[in-house]
C-alpha positions in Angstrom: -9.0 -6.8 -18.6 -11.1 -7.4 -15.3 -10.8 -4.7 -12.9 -9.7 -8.0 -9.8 -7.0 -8.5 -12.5 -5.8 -5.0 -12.1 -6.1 -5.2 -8.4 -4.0 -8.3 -8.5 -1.2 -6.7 -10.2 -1.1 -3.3 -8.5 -0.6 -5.2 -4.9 1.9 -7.3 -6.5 4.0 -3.9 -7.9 3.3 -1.8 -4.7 5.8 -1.6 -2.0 3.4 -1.4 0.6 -0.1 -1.9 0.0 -2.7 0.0 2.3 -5.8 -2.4 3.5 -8.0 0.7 4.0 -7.9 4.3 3.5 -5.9 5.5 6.4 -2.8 7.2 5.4 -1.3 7.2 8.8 -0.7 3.1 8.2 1.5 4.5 5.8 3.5 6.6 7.8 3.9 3.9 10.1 5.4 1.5 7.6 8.2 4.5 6.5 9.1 4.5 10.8 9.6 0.8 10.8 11.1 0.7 7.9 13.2 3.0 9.5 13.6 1.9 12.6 14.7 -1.6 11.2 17.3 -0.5 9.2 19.0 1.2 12.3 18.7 -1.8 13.9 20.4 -3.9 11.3 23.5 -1.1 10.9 23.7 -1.2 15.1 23.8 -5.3 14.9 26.1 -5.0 11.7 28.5 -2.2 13.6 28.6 -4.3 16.7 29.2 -7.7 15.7 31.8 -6.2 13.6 33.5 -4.8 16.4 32.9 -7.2 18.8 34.5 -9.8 16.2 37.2 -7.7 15.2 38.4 -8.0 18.8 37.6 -11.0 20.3 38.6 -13.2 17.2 42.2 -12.4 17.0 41.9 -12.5 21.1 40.7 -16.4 20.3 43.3 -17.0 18.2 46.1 -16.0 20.7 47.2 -12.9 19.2 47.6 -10.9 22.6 49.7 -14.4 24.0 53.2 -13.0 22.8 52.1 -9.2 24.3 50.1 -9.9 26.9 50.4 -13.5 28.0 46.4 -13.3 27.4 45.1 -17.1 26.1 41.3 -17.4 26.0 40.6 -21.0 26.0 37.6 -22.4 23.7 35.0 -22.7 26.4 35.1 -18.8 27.4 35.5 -17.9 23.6 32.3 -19.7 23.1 30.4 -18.3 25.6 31.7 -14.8 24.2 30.9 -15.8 20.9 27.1 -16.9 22.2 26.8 -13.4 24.0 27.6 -11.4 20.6 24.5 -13.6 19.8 22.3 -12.8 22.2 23.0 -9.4 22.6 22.3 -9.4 18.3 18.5 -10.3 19.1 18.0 -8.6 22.3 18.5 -5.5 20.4 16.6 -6.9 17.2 13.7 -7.5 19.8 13.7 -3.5 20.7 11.7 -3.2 17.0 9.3 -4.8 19.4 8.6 -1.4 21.5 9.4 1.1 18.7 7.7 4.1 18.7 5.4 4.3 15.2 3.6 7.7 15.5 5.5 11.1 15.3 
C-alpha cells in the first residue's frame, strides 16, 4: 500500500483532521463544536416555545377566553420574527470565544 493511500483514508476516518501540528486547532474545533450545539438546543428550545404559544394563538384558541383573534397578516409577521430571531442567534457562532 502507498503511504498517499494511507493518508487518503486516515483523513477520510478522522473526525477532524489537523492541517499542521498545532494542537490548540484542536481545542478550538471541541469549543465550536460546542458552542454550536448550544446554539442549536437554544434555537430548538425557543422555536418550540415560541410555537407552542403563538400557534394555538393563530388558530383562535384564546377567542372563546379572551376574545383574542390574531389575524393572518400579524401571525405572519410573528411567524417571520421566530425566524429571524433563529439566525440572529445562529450568527452569535460568529463572535464565539475559541481559546480558554
Amino acid at each position: 500500500m502507498r503511504v498517499g493511500c494511507a493518508e487518503h483514508v486516515a483523513k477520510q476516518a478522522a473526525a477532524v483532521t489537523l492541517m499542521n501540528g498545532d494542537l490548540a486547532a484542536l481545542e478550538r474545533a471541541l469549543a465550536l463544536a460546542r458552542a454550536t450545539l448550544r446554539n442549536v438546543r437554544q434555537n430548538l428550545g425557543f422555536a418550540l416555545v415560541y410555537n407552542g404559544l403563538c400557534i394555538p394563538v393563530a388558530a383562535g384558541a384564546l377567542e372563546p377566553v379572551l376574545g383574542i383573534v390574531l389575524s393572518p397578516t400579524i401571525a405572519a409577521l410573528a411567524m417571520t420574527f421566530s425566524s429571524v430571531s433563529v439566525i440572529s442567534n445562529a450568527l452569535r457562532l460568529r463572535h464565539a470565544r475559541l481559546a480558554r
